[in-house]
C-alpha positions as a Markdown table, in Angstrom:
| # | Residue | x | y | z |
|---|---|---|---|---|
| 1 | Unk | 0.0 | 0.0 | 0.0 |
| 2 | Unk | 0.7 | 3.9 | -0.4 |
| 3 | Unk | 0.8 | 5.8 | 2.2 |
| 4 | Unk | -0.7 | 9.4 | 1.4 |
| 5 | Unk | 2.4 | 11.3 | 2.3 |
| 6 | Unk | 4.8 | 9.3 | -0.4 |
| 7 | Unk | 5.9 | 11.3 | -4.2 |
| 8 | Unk | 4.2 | 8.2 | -5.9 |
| 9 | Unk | 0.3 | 8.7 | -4.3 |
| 10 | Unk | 0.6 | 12.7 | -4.5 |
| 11 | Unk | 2.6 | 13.2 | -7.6 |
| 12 | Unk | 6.4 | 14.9 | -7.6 |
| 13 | Unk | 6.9 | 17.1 | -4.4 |
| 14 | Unk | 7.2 | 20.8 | -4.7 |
| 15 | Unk | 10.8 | 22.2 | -5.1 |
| 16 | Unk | 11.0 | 24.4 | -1.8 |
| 17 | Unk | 11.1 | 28.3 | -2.5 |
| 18 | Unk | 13.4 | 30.2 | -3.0 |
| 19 | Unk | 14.2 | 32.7 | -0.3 |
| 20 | Unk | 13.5 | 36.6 | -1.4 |
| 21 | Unk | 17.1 | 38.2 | -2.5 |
| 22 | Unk | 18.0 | 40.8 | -0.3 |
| 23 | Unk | 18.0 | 44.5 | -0.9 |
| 24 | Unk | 21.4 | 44.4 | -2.1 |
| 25 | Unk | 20.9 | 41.6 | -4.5 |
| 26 | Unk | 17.9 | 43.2 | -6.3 |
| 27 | Unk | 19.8 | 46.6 | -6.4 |
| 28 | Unk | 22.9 | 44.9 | -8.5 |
| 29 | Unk | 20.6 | 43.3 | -10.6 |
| 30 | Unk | 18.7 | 46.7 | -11.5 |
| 31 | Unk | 21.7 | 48.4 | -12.0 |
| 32 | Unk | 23.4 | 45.6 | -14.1 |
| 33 | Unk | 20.4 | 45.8 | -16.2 |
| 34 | Unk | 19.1 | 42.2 | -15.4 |
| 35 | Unk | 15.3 | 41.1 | -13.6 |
| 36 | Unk | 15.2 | 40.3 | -10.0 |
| 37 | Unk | 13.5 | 37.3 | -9.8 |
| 38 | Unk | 9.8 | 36.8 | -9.4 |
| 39 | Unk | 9.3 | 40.0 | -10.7 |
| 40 | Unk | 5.8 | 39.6 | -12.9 |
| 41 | Unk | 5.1 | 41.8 | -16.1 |
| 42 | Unk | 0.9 | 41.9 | -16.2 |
| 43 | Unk | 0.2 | 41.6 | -20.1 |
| 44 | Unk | -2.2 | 44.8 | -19.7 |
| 45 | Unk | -2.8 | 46.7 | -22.6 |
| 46 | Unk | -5.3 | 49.4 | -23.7 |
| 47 | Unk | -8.6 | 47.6 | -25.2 |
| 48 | Unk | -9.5 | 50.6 | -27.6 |
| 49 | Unk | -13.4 | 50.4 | -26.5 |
| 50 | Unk | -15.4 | 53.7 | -26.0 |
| 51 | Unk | -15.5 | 54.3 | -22.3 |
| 52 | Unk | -18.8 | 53.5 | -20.4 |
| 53 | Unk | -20.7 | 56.5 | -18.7 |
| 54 | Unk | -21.2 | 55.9 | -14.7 |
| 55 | Unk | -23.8 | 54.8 | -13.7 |
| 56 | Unk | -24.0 | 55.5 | -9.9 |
| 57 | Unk | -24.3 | 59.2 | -8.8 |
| 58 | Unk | -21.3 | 60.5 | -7.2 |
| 59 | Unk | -21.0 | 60.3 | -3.3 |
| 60 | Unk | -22.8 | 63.4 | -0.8 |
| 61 | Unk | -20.4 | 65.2 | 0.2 |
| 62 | Unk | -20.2 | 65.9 | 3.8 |
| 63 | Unk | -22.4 | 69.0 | 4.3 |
| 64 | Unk | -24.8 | 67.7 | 1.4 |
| 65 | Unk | -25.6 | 64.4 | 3.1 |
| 66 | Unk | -27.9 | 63.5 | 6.2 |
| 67 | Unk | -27.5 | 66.2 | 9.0 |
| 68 | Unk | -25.6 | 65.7 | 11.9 |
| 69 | Unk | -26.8 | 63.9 | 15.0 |
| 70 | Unk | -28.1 | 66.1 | 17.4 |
| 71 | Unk | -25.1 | 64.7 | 20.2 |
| 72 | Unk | -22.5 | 65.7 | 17.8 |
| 73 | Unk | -24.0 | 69.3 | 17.5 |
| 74 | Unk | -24.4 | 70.0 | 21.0 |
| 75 | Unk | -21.6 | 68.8 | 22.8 |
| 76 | Unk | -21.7 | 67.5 | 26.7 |
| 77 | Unk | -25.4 | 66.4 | 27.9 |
| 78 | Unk | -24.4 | 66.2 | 31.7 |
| 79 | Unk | -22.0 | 67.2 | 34.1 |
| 80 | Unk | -19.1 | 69.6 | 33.3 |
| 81 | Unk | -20.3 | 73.1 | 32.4 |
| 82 | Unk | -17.5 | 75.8 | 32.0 |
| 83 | Unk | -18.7 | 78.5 | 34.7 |
């Protein structure tokens, strides 16, 4: 039998990362012109369409939205008055 934890039942075991390369590493490698590694390129590029119109209104601004609470307004219920 196979036990579940053995390269044959679960296919070929994962090479262990690689550690990240230190500050100084990445810098040489900029500055020599070559990639650090794990650096990923997204393959983003602009589609062409026409641009959509929103369709949500824009947020209230503060003083246009709901009005305050009156505890916020009026400051201390109770207790210390300036006298």
């Amino acid at each position: 039998l196979l036990s579940p934890a053995s390269p044959q039942a679960s296919g070929p075991v994962p090479a262990a990362p690689q550690p990240a390369p230190s500050f100084a590493e990445v810098l040489r490698l900029v500055q020599s012109g070559q990639e650090p590694p794990g650096v990923r390129r997204p393959q983003a590029s602009p589609t062409g369409d026409t641009p959509t119109a929103s369709r949500l209104p824009p947020p209230a601004k503060p003083w246009e939205g709901r009005p305050l609470e009156p505890a916020l307004t009026r400051g201390p219920q109770h207790g210390s008055a300036h006298r």
